[in-house]
C-alpha positions as CSV (number, residue, x, y, z in Angstrom):
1,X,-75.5,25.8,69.7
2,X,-71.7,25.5,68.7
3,X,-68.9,27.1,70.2
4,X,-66.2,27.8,67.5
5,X,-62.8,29.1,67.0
6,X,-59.9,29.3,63.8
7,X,-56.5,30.9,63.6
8,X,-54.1,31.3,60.7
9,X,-50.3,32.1,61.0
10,X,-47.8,33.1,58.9
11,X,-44.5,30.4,58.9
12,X,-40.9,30.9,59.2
13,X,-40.4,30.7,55.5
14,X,-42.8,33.3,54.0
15,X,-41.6,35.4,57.4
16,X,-38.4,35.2,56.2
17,X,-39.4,36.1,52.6
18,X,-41.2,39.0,53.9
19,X,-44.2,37.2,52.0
20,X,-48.1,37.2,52.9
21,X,-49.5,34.0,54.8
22,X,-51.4,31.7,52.2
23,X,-53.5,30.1,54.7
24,X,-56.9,31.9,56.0
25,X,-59.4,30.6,58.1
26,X,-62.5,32.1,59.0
27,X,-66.3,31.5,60.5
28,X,-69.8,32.8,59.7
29,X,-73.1,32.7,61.6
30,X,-76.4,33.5,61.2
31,X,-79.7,32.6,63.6
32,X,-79.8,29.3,62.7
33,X,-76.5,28.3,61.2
34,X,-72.7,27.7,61.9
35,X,-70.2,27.6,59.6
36,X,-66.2,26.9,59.7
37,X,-63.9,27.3,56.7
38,X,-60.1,27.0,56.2
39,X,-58.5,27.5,52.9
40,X,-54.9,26.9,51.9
41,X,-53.3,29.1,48.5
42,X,-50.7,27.5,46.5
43,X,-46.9,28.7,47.1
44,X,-46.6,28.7,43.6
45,X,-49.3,31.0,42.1
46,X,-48.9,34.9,42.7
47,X,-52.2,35.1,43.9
48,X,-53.0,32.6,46.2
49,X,-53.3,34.8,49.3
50,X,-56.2,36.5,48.5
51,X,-57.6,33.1,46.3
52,X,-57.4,31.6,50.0
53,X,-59.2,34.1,51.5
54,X,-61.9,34.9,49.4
55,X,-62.4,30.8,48.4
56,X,-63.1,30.8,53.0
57,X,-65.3,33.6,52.9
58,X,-67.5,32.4,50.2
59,X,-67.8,29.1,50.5
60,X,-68.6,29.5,54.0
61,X,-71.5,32.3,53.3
62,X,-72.7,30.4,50.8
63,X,-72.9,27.0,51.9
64,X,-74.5,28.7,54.9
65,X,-76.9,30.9,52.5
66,X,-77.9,27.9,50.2
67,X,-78.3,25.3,53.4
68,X,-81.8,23.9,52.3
69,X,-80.8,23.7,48.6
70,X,-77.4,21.6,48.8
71,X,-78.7,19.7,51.5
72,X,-81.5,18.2,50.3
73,X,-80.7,18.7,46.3
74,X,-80.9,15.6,44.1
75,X,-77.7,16.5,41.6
76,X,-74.5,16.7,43.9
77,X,-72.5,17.6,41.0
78,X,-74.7,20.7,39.8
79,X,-74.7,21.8,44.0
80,X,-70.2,21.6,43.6
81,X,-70.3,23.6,40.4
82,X,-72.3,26.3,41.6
83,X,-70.0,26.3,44.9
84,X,-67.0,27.0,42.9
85,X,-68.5,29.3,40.4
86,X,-69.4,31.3,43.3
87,X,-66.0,31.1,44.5
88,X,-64.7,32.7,40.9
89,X,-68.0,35.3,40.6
90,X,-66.3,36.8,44.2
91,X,-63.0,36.8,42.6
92,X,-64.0,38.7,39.5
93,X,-66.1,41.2,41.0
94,X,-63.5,41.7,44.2
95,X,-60.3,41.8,42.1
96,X,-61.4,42.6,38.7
97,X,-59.7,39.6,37.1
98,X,-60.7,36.2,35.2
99,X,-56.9,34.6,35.6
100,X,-58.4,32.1,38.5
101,X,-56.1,29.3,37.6
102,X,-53.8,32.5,39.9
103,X,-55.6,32.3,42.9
104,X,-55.9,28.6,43.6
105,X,-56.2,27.8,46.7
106,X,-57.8,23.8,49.0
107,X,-61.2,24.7,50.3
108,X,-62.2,22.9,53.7
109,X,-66.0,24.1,55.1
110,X,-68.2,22.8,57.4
111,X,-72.1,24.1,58.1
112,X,-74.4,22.5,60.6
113,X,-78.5,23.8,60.8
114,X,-80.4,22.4,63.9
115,X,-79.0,18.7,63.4
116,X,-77.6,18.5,60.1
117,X,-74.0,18.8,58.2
118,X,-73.1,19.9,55.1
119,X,-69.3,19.3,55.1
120,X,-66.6,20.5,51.8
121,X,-63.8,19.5,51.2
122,X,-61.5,20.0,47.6
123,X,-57.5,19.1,47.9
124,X,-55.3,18.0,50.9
125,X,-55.9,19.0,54.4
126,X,-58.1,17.2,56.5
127,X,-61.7,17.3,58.0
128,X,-61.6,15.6,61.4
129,X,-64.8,14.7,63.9
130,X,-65.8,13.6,67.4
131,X,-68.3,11.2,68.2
132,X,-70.8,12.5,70.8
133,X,-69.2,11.6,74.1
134,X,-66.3,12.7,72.5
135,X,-64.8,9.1,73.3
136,X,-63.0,9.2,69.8
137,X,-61.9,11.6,67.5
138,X,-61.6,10.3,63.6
139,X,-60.5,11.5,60.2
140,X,-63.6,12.3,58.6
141,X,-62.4,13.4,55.7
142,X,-59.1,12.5,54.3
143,X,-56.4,14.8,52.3
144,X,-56.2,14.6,48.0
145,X,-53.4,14.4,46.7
146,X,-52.4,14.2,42.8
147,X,-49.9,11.8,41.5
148,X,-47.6,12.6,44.7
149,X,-48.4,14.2,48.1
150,X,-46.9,17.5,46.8
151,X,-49.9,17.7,44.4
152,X,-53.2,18.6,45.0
153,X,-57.0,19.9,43.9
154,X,-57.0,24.0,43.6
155,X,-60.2,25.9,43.3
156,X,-58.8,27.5,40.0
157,X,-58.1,24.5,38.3
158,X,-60.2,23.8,35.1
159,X,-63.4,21.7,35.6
160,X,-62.2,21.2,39.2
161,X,-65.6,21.2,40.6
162,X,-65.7,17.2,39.8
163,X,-63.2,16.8,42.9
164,X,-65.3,18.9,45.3
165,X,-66.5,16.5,47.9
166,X,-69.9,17.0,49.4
167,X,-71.0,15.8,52.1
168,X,-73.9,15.6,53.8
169,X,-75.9,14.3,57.1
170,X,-76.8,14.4,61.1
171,X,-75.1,15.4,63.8
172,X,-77.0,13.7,66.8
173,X,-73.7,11.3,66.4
174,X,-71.1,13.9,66.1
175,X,-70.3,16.1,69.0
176,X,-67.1,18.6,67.1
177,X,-65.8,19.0,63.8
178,X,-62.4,20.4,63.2
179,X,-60.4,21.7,60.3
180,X,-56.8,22.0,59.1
181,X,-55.0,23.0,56.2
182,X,-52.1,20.6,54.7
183,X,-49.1,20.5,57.1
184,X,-50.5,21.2,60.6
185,X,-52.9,18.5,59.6
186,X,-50.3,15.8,59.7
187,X,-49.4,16.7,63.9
188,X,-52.9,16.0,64.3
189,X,-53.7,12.2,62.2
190,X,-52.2,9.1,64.1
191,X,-49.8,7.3,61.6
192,X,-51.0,4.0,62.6
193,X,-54.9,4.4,62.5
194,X,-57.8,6.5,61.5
195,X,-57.5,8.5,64.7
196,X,-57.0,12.2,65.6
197,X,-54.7,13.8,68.3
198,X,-55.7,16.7,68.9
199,X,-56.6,18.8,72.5
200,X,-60.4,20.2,71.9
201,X,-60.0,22.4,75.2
202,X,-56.7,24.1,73.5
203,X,-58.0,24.4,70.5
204,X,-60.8,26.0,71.9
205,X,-58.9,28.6,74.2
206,X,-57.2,32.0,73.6
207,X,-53.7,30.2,73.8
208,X,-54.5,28.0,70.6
209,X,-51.6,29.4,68.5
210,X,-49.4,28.3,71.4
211,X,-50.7,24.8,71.3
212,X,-50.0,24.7,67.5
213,X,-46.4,26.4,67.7
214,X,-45.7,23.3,70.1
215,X,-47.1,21.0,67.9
216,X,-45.8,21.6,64.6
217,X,-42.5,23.7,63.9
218,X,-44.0,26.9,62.0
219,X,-42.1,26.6,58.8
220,X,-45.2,26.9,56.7
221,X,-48.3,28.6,56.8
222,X,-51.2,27.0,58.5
223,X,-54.7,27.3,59.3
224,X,-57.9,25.4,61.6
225,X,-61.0,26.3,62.6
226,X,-62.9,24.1,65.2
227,X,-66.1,23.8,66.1
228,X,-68.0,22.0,69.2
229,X,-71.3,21.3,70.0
230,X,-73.0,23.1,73.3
């Protein structure tokens, strides 16, 4: 069993903009599986709110609906097309619309069944773990950027399932994995290694947004989701 927990705020900016938060974050279970999503919508696309949302929601039901298939499937690439593609199906039948280049958003997901991972991961942000006597905490999946750290991979970008990483494996090593979106993410990744900073327990309590407001200084959107083995 895993014990999980996410939060998304709104930062000082959009506050002040009176705009919607771009970051969501969200979590879906079922008898057997566990599965943590974050998603971050571009500032820059009208959309992006609800591309962030509905890109979290999806991916994580999916991922968690198709477990056996990606897991064990012999063409990665085919597995990340159909993972986006389900991503734009939702948009079109929630919203109506085919502009999906609008409602870009990064895509972070984790799913664990019994003792296996299935981890995603398309733009920046960055996909963290614990080994299992939670001795160290690692990057497990670092951010990707474009050209400069200001660009990135959007799920309504053309062809963009080709970036989607996929990963796969056991957990009998791995004792937490953790999410966050672009920003936050940076508080949390040691400038001089591979290591992560974060505080499991506060991440874990009732308090976490707390924790995060003392961490990082709220001026933009942010999202994590965390998730720790029993």
């Amino acid at each position: 069993m895993w014990k999980i927990n996410k939060s998304f705020l709104q930062g000082q900016l959009h506050n002040a903009q009176r705009r919607r938060c771009e970051d969501y974050a969200t979590s879906y279970q079922t008898a057997d599986i566990t599965a943590i999503a974050v998603a971050d919508g571009a500032g820059s696309l009208s959309d992006s709110a609800d591309g962030a949302m509905t890109a979290a929601k999806t991916a994580s039901r999916y991922i968690a609906d198709n477990f056996e298939k990606i897991y064990s499937s012999q063409n990665p690439e085919k597995e990340k097309f159909f993972i986006i593609e389900a991503i734009k199906y939702e948009i079109e039948k929630s919203y109506g619309r085919e502009d999906f280049e609008n409602f870009g958003s990064t895509l972070l997901c984790v799913a664990v069944k019994d003792n296996r991972y299935i981890a995603v991961h398309l733009g920046d942000g960055v996909i963290g773990s614990a080994n299992a006597d939670k001795t160290a905490k690692t990057v497990f999946s670092a951010p990707m950027n474009g050209l400069t750290k200001n660009q990135t991979y959007l799920t309504g970008m053309k062809n963009v399932f080709r970036y989607l990483r996929v990963y796969t494996g056991l957990t009998d090593d791995i004792s937490e994995f953790v999410i966050f979106t672009d920003g936050i993410a940076d508080v949390f990744v040691s400038e001089n290694d591979n290591s992560m900073l974060y505080d499991t327990d506060k991440l874990l309590s009732n308090k976490c947004n707390d924790y995060m407001n003392e961490k990082y200084d709220g001026y933009d959107d942010y999202s994590f989701a965390i998730m720790v083995k029993l």
